[in-house]
C-alpha positions as CSV (number, residue, x, y, z in Angstrom):
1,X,-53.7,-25.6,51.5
2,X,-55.7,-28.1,50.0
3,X,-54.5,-31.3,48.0
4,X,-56.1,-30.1,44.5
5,X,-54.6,-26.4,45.3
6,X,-51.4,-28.0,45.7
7,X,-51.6,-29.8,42.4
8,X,-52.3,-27.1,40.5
9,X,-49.5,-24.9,41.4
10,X,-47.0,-28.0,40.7
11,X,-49.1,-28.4,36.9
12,X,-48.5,-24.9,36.7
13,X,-45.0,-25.1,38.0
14,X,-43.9,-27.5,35.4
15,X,-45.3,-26.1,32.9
16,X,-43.8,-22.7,33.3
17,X,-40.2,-24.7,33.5
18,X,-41.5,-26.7,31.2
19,X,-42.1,-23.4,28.6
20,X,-39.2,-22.2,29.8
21,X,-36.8,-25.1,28.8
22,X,-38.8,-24.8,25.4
23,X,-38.1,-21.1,25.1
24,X,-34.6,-21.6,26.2
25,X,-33.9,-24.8,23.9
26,X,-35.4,-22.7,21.1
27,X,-33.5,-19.4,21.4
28,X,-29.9,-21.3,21.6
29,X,-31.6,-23.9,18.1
30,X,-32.0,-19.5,16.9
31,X,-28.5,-18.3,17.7
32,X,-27.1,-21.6,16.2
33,X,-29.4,-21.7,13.0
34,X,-28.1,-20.3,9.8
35,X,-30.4,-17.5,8.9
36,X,-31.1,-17.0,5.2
37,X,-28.8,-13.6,4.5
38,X,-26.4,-13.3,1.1
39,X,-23.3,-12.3,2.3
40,X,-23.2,-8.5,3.1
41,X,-20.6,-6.1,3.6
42,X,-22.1,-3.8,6.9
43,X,-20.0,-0.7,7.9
44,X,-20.5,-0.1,11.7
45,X,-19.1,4.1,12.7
46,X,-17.9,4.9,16.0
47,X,-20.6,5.5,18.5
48,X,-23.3,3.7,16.7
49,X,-25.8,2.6,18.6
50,X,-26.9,-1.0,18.9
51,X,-30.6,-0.1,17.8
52,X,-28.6,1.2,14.7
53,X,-26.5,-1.9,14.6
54,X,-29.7,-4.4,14.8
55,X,-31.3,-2.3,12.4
56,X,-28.8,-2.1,9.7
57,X,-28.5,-5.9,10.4
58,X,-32.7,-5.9,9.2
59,X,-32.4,-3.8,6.8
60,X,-29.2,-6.0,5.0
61,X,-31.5,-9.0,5.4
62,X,-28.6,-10.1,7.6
63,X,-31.5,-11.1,10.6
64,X,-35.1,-11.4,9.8
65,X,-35.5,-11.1,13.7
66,X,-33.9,-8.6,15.3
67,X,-35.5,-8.2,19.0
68,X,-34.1,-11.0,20.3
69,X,-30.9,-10.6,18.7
70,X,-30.9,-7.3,21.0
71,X,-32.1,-8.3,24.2
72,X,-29.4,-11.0,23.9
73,X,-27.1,-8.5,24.0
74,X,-28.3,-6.4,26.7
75,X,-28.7,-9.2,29.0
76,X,-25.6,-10.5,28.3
77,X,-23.9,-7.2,27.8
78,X,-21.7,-8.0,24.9
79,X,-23.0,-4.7,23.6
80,X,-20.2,-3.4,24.4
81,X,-17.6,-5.4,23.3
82,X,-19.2,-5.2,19.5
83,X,-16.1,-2.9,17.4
84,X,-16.7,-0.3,14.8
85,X,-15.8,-0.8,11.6
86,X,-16.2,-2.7,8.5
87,X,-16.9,-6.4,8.5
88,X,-17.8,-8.9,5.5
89,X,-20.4,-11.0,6.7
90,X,-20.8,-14.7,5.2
91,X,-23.8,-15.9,3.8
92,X,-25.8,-18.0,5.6
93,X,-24.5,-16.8,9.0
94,X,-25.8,-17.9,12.5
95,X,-26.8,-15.1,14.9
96,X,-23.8,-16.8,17.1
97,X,-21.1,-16.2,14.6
98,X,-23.1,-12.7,13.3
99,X,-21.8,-11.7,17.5
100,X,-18.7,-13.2,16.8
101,X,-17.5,-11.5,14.0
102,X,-19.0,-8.4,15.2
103,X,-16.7,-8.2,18.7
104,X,-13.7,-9.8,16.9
105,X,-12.7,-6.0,15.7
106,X,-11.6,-8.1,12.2
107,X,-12.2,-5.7,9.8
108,X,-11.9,-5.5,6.3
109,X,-8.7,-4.0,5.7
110,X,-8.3,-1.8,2.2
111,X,-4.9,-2.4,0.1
112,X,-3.0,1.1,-1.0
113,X,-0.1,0.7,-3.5
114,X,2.7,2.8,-3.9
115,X,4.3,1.6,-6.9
116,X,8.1,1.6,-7.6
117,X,9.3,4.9,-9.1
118,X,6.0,7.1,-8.2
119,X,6.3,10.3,-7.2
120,X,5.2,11.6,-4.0
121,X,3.0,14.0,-5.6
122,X,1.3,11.2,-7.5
123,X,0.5,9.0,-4.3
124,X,-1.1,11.9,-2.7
125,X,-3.4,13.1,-5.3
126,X,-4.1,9.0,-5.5
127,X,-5.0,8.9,-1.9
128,X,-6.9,12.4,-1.8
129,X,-9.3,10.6,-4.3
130,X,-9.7,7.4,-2.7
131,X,-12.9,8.3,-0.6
132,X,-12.1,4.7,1.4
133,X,-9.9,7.2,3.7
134,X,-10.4,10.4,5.4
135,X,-8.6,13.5,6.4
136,X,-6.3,16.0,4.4
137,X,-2.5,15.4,4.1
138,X,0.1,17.0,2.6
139,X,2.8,15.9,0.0
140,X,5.7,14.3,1.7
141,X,9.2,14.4,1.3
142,X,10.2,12.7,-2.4
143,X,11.5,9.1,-1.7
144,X,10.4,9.1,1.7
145,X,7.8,6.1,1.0
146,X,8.6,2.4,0.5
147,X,7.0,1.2,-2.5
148,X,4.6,-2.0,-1.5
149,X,1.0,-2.4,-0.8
150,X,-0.4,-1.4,2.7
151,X,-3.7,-2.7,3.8
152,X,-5.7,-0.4,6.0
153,X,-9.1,-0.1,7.2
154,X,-11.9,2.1,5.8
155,X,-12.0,5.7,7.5
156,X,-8.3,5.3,7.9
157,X,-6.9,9.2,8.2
158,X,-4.6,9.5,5.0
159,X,-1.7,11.3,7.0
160,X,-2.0,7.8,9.1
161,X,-1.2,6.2,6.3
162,X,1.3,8.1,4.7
163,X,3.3,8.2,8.3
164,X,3.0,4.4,8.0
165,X,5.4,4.5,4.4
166,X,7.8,6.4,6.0
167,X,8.2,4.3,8.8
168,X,8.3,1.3,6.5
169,X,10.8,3.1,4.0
170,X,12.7,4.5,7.2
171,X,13.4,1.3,8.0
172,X,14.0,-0.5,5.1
173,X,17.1,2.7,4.4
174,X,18.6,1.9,7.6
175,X,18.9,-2.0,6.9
176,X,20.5,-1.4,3.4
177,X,22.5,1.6,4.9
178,X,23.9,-0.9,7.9
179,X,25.1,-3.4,5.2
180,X,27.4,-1.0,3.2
181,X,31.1,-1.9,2.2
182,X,33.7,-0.2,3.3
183,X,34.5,1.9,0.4
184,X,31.0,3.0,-0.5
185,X,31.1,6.8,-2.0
186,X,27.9,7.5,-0.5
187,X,28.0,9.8,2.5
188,X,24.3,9.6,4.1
189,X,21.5,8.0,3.7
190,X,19.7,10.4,1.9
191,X,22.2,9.9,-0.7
192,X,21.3,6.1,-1.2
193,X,17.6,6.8,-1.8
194,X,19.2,9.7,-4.2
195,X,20.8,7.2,-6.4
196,X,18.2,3.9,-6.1
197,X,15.2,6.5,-7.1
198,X,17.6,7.1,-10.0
199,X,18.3,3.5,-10.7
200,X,14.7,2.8,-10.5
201,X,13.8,5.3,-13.1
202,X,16.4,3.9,-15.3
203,X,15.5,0.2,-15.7
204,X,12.5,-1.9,-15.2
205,X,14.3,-4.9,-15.3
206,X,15.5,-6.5,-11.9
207,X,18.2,-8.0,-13.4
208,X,19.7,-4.9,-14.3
209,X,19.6,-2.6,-11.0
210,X,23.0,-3.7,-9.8
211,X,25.1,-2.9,-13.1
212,X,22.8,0.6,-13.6
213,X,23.9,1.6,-10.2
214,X,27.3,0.2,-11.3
215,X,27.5,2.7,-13.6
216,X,26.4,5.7,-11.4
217,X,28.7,5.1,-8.8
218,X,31.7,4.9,-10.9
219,X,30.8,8.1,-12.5
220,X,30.7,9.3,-9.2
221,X,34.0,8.0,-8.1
222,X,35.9,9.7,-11.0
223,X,33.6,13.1,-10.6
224,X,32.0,12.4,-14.1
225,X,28.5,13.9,-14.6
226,X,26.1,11.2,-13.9
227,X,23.8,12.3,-16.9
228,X,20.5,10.7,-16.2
229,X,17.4,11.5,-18.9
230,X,14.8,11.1,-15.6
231,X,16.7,13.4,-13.7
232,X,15.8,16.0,-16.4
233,X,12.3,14.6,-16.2
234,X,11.7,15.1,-12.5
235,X,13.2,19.1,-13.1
236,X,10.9,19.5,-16.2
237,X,7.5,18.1,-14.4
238,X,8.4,18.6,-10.5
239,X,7.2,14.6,-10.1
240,X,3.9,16.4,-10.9
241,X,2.3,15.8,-14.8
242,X,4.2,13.2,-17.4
243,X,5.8,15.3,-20.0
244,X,4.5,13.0,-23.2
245,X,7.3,13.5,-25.4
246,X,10.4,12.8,-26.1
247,X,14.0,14.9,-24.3
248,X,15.1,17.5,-26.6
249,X,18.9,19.2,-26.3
250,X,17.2,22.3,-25.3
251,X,15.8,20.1,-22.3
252,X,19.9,19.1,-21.4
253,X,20.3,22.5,-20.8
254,X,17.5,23.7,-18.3
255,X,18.5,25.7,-15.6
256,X,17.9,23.1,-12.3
257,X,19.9,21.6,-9.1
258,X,18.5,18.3,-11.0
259,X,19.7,18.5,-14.3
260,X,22.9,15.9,-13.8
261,X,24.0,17.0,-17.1
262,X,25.1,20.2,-16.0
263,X,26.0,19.7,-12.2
264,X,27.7,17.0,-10.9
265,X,26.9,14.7,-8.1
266,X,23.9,13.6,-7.0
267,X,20.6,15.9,-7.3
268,X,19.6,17.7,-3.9
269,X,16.8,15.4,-3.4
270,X,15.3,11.7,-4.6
271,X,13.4,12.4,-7.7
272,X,11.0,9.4,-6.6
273,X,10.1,6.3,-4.2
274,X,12.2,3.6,-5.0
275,X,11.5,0.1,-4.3
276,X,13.7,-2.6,-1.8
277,X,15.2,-3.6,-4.9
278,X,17.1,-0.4,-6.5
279,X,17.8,0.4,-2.7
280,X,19.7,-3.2,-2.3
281,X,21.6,-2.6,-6.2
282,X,23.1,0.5,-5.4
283,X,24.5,-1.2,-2.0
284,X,24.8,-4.4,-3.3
285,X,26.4,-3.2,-7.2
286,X,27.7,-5.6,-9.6
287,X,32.0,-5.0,-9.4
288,X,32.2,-3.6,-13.2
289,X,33.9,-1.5,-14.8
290,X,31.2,-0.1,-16.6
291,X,30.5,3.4,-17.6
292,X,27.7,4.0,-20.0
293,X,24.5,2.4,-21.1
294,X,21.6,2.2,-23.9
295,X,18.6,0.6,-24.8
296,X,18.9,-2.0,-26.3
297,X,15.8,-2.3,-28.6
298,X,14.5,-5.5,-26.2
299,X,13.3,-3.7,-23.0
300,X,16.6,-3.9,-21.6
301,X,20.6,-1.9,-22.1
302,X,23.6,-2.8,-23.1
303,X,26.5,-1.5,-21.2
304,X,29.9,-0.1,-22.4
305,X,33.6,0.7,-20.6
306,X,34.5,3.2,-23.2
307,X,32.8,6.2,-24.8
308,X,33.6,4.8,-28.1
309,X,32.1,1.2,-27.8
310,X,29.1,3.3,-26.2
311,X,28.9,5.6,-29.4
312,X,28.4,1.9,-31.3
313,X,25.9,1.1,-29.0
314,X,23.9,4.5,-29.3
315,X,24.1,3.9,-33.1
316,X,22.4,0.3,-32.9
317,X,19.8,2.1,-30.9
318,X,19.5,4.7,-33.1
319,X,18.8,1.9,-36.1
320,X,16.2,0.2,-33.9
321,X,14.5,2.8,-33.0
322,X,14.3,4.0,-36.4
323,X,12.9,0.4,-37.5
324,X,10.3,0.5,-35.1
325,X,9.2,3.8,-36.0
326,X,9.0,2.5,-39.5
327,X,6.8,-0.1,-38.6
């Protein structure tokens, strides 16, 4: 082999390594290099495919080259480890961190609120509406949810959801339930939720749950009807439709296991989801002596031993409301 010969295949040597090292040099200044994307919310399904993926990333203006972006992946086979699902994607993000997020499965997750004192019935229709989720499901049990706010990713099935309440109201029962007294007149758990979905409906004020459920459980100690306006409520609508207007006697006299008027005890079955605190007030009551209540005219009650200091009470009320109506 002759000297020139030689020379030329080192000159073409180096260069190639020379190119090389360029290419190289300039694909890792790429991956590094914030690329000029708005941030972007991309949904990825299951089984897409990563010509789909790179795509979607194009057409978001998320890369504005997407072939090397691709072959990276191939060759390096983090393909696979990219995760479906939804992922909010910074502005300005290198193709490096773009990988990142993409196999770090950290998806946005959704929030769902039950609220204190909603119905079963009411949740569901909420979550059959909420096209975030997918799936049927069916009413559950009344006052088998814990009223908080769950976070869930999109294409979440709803009965997934619904079975993560329970176990999250399941839970929170069996805490209050374990720290009881001694002479508690509740029999079962059931019974707790009974009452605290009662309580709940009763007051919006915190401060109030303990001496509401007060009240309750010393009707229930002397067998006295416990007489509770939502009870009549819940038999009237089913937890379904408000009713929009006021009680009337005739309403005190329908013909239902939850009109406490009539019957005595609890009703057969929570007449909505009631939140940590009305489950910790009826365990946790205030000790009074306290037998009836009425608003007060300021969002709040006033609370009475005897009938006859609660018949003075009922007539303030009476007066107030009568002001207000006025007005």
């Amino acid at each position: 082999m002759s000297f020139k010969y030689k020379k030329a295949i080192i000159f073409i040597s180096t260069l190639s390594l020379l190119s090389l090292s360029l290419f190289v040099a300039g694909v890792a200044y790429w991956f590094q290099h914030p690329q000029k994307n708005q941030q972007q919310i991309i949904f990825i399904e299951k089984g897409t495919s990563l010509s789909e993926i790179t795509s979607q990333l194009v057409r978001k203006e998320i890369l504005g080259f997407s072939l090397l972006f691709k072959v990276y992946l191939l060759c390096t086979g983090e393909w696979r480890e990219l995760k479906a699902g939804e992922y909010l994607i910074p502005s300005h993000v290198t193709p490096a961190q773009l990988i990142h997020i993409l196999k770090s499965g950290e998806v946005i997750l959704h929030p769902v609120t039950v609220i204190e004192g909603e119905t079963s019935h009411h949740l569901t229709q909420k979550l059959l509406k909420d096209a975030r989720f997918i799936g049927p499901c069916t009413v559950p049990p009344e006052g088998s949810l814990l009223p908080e706010t769950y976070h869930f990713p999109r294409n979440t099935e709803r009965k997934q959801i619904i079975r993560r309440m329970q176990q999250a109201m399941k839970k929170a029962v069996a805490k209050f339930w374990a720290e009881r007294s001694k002479d508690c007149i509740l029999q079962t758990p059931q019974e707790l939720v009974s009452l605290a979905s009662i309580v709940e409906k009763e007051t919006a004020l915190a401060k109030e749950r303990p001496l509401v459920a007060t009240v309750f459980l010393n009707r229930l100690k002397i067998n006295m009807p416990l007489q509770a306006d939502p009870t009549i409520l819940y038999a009237l609508t089913e937890g379904k439709d408000p009713l929009n207007r006021e009680l009337t006697r005739a309403d005190l006299k329908i013909e239902s296991p939850f009109n406490t008027y009539l019957l005595f005890g609890l009703p057969p079955t929570p007449i909505a989801n009631p939140g940590i605190l009305s489950l910790r007030a009826v365990i946790h009551p205030k000790a009074a002596p306290y037998l009836y209540f009425v608003a007060d005219g300021t969002g709040g009650h006033v609370f009475a031993t005897t009938l006859e200091e609660h018949q003075l009470n009922h007539k303030k009320w009476r007066k107030i409301r009568a002001e207000i109506a006025a007005d």
